[in-house]
C-alpha positions as CSV (number, residue, x, y, z in Angstrom):
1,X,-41.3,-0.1,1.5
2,X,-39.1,-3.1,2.5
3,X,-37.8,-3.4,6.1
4,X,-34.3,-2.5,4.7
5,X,-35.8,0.6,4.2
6,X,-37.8,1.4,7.3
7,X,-36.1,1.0,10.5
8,X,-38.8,1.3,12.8
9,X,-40.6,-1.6,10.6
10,X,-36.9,-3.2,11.5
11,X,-37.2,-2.8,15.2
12,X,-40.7,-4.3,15.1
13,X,-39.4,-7.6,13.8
14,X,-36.1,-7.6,15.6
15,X,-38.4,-7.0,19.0
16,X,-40.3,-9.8,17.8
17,X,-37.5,-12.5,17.1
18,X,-35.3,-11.5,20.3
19,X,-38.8,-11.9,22.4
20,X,-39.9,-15.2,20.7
21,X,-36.7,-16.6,21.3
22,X,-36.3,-15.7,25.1
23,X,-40.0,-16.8,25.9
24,X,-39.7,-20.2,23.5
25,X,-36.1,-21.4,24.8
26,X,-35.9,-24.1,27.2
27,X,-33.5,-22.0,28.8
28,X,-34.6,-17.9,28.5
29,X,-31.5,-16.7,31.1
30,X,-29.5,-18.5,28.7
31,X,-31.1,-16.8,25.4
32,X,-31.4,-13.3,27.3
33,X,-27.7,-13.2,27.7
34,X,-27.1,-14.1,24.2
35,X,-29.2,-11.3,23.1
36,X,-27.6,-8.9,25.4
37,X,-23.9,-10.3,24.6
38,X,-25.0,-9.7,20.8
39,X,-25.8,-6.3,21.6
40,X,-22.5,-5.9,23.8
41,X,-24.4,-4.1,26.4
42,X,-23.9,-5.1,30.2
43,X,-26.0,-6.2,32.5
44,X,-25.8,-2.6,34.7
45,X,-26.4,-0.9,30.8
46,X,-29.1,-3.3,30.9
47,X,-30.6,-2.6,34.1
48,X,-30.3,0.6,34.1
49,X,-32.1,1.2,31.1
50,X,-34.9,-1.1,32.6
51,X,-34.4,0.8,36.2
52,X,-33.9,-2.3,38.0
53,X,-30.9,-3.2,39.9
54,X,-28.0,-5.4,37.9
55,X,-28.6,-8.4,40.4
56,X,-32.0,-8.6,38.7
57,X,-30.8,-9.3,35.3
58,X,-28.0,-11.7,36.9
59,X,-30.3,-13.8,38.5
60,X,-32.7,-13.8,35.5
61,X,-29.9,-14.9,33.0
62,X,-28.4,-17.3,36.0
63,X,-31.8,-19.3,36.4
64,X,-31.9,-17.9,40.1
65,X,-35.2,-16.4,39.3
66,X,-37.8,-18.5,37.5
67,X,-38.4,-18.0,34.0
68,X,-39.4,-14.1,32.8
69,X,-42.8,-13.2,32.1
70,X,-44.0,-11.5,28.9
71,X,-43.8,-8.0,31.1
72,X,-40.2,-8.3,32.1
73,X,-39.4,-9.9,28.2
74,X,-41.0,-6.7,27.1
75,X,-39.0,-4.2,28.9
76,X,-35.5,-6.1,28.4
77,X,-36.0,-6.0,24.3
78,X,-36.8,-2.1,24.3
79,X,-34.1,-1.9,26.5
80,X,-31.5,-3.4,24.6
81,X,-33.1,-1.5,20.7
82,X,-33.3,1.7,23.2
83,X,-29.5,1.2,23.9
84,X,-28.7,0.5,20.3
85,X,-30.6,3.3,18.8
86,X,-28.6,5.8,21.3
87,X,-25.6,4.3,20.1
88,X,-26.3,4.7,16.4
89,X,-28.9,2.0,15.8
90,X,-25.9,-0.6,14.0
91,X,-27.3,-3.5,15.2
92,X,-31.0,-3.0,14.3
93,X,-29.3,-2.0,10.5
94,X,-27.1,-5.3,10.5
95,X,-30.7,-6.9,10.6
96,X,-32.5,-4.8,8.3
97,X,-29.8,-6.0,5.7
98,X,-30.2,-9.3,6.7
99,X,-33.8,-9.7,6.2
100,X,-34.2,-7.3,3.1
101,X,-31.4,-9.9,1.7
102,X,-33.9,-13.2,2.2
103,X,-31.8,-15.0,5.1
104,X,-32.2,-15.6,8.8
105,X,-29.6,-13.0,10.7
106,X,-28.2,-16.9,12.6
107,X,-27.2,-17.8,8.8
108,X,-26.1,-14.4,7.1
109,X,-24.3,-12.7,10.4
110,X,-24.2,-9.2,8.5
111,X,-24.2,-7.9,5.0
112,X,-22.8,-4.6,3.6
113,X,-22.0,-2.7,0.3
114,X,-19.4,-0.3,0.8
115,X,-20.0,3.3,-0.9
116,X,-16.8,2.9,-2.8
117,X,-14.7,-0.7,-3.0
118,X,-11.6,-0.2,-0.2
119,X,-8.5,-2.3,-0.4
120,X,-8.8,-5.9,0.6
121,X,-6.4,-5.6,2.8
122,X,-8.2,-3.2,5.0
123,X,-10.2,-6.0,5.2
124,X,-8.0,-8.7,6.7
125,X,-6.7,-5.4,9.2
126,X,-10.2,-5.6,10.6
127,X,-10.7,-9.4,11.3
128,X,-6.8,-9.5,12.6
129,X,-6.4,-11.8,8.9
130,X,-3.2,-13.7,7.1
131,X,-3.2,-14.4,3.6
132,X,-2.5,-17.5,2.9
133,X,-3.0,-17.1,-0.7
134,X,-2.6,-13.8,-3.5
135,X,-5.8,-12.9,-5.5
136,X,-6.6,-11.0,-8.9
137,X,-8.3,-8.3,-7.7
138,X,-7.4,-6.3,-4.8
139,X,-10.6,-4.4,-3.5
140,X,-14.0,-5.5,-2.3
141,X,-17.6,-3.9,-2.6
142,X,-18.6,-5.0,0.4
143,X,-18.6,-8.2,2.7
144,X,-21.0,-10.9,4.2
145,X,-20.2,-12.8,7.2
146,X,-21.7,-16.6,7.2
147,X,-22.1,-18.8,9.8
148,X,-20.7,-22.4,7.6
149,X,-22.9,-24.4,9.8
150,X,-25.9,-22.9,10.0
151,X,-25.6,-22.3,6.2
152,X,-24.9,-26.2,5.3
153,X,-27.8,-27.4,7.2
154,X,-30.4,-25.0,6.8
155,X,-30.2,-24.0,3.1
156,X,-31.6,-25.7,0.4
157,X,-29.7,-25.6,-2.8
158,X,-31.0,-22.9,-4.4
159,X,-30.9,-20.7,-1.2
160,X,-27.1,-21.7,-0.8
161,X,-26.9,-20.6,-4.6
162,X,-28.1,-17.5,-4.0
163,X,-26.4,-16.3,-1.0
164,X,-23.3,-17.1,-3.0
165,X,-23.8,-16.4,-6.3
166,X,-24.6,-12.5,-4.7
167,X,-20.9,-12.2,-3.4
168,X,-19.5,-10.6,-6.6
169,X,-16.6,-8.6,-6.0
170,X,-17.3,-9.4,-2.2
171,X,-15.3,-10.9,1.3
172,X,-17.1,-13.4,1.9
173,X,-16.2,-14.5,5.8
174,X,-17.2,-17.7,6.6
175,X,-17.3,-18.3,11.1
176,X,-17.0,-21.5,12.7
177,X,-14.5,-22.9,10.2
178,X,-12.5,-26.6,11.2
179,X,-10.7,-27.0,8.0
180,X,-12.8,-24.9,5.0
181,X,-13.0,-27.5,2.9
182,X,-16.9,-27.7,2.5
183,X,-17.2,-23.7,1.7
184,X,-14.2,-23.9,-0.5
185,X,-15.2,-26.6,-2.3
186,X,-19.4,-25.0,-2.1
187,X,-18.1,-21.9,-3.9
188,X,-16.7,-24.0,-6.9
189,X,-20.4,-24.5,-8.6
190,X,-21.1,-21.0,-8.2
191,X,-20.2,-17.9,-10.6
192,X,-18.6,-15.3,-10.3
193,X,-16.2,-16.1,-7.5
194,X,-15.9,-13.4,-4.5
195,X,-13.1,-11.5,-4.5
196,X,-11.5,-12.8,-1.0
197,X,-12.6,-15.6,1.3
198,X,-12.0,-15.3,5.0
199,X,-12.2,-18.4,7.2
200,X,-12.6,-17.5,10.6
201,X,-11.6,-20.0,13.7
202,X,-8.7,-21.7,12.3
203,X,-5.1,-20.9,11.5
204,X,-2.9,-21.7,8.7
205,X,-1.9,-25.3,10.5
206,X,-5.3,-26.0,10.3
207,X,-5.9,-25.1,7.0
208,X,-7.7,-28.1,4.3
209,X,-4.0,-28.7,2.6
210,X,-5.9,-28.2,-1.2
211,X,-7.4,-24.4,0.1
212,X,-4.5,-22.5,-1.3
213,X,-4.3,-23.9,-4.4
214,X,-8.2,-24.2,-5.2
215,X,-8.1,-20.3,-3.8
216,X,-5.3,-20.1,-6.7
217,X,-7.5,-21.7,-9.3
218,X,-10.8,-20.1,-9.0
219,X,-8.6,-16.3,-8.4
220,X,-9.8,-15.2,-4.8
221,X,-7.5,-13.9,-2.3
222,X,-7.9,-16.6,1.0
223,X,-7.1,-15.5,4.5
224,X,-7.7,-17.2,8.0
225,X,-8.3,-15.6,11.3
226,X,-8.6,-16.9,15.1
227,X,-9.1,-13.4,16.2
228,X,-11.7,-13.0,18.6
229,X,-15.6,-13.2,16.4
230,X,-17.2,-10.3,17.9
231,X,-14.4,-7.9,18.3
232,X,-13.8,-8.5,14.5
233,X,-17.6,-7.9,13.6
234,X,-17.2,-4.8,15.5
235,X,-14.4,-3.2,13.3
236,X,-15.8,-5.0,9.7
237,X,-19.1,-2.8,10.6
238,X,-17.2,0.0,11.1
239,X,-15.5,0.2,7.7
């Protein structure tokens, strides 16, 4: 049985990564918050859940208190699964998909096959998106949402291969975009082509001035959005 398809295998190792990372960082209030953030829970959620007072995971995440021990690391990563199992367990999923697909959830944000292919534009609704240029097919199977940087200097070449070369008939949403000329230009050696390409953090202005037409050439739809990351994940999960 893979960890795609055992979730509490999937909690195990998400427990495991969000605990390493808080006790390893040079800065765990720092790294507690992200992993709370992630989750969108609040520090009264939070605290609550722990039964401690919100000031106690303020000053933790602040650097008032010293560093939290392995007890108090504990109880804040079965808080935060705890709070994402009551809500529907998405975010412990969203990992499970990750892993099952090879990456690191800081390369491959999420990954998802739709039961049925929905209009692209549906799509481009969720992440707030403008076309900037037409495509030849106007559905997708499913999406994947890629952090560029972390992909371009993390992946080897046959890992970046394979994370694109499985985006057929996909949105492929690349985050932390400048121009979009490196993934445009990455996505040229590899076959078949997704079906739309969404470069998240810069707007048309911004845009590498070759993007539409390679877009053009290769027959994906291309979009751009500045809209707010999280929000946007929020309602791409929820398609």
């Amino acid at each position: 049985m893979t960890v795609g398809e055992d979730p509490g295998e999937a909690r195990a190792q998400l427990a495991r990564r969000i605990a390493g990372e808080i006790t390893l960082s040079t800065d765990p209030g720092a790294t507690l918050r992200k992993w709370r953030t992630d989750f969108d829970v609040s520090q009264t959620e939070l605290a609550g859940r722990m039964g401690v007072s919100s000031s106690v995971v303020s000053d933790y995440e602040s650097g008032r208190r010293e560093s939290p021990g392995i007890g108090l690391v504990s109880r804040v990563v079965e808080g935060l699964l705890d709070i994402d199992e009551s809500r529907g367990g998405s975010r412990i999923r969203q990992f499970a998909r990750v892993v099952s697909a090879g990456f690191e959830s800081d390369i491959v944000r999420d990954i998802r096959e739709y039961p049925a292919a929905i209009p692209t534009d549906r799509v481009y609704e969720a992440l707030d998106a403008t076309e900037v240029a037409p495509g030849e097919r106007d559905t997708v199977n499913g999406h994947t949402v890629i952090n560029s940087i972390e992909a371009i200097t993390s992946l080897s070449s046959e890992e970046f291969y394979r994370l694109y070369g499985q985006s057929t008939d996909r949105a492929l949403v690349f985050t932390g975009v400048t121009r979009g000329e490196s993934p445009l230009v990455a996505l040229r050696v590899v076959t078949p082509t997704p079906n739309a390409v969404i470069l998240h953090g810069l707007d048309e202005e911004a845009l590498w001035d070759h993007a539409a037409a390679l877009a053009e050439v290769d027959g994906f739809s291309l979009a751009v959005s500045t809209a707010p990351l999280e929000e946007s994940l929020e309602r791409l999960r929820s398609l």
